[in-house]
N, C-alpha and C positions, 0 to 999 in steps of 0.2 A: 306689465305687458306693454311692449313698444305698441307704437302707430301701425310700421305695419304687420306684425301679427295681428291685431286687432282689426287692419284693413283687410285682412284676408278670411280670416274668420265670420266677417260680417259679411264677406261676397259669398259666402259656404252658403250661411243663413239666408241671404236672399234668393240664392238659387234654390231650396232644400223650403221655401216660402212660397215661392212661384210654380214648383211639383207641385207643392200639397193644395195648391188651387187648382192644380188642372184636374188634379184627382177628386175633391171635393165637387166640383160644379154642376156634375151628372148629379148627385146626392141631393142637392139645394135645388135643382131646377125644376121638380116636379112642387114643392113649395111657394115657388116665386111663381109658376103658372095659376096656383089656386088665386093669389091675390088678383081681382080683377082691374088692377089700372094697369098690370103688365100683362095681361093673358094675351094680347094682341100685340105687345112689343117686344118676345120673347127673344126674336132674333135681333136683337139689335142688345137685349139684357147678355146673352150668350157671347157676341161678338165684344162686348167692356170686358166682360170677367176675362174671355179668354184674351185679350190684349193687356188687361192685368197681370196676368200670369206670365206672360210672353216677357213684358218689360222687367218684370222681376227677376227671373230668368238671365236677360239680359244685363241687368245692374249691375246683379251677383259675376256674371262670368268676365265682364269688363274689371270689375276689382279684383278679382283672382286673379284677370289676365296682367294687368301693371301694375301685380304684387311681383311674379315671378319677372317680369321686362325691368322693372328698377334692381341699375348694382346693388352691392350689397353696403359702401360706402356711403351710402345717401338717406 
């Protein structure tokens, strides 16, 4: 496998990483409330995870996107 297959494949996986957090967080959130050093800073717990997700999202689509932007000579 060249580079960029491999560089496009790992933007699939980051993006396909960054769903499966936004989809998880609802799941885990009632968990991270019982613990009591976060029951009071849930919103702030809520707003990482989903900036997590966000940038992964992000990673992924930027290497997909200057998989297909590079010639094929390069």
């Amino acid at each position: 496998m060249d580079k960029r297959t491999f560089t496009f494949y790992y933007g699939i996986v980051l993006i396909a990483v960054g769903i499966g957090v936004f989809f998880r967080i609802p799941q885990v959130m009632p968990d991270i409330e019982a613990i009591e050093f976060f029951s009071n800073k849930i919103g702030i717990v809520k707003f990482c995870l989903y900036t997590l997700g966000g940038m992964l999202i992000l990673a992924g689509g930027i290497r997909v996107f200057k998989n297909y932007k590079k010639p094929d000579n390069q």
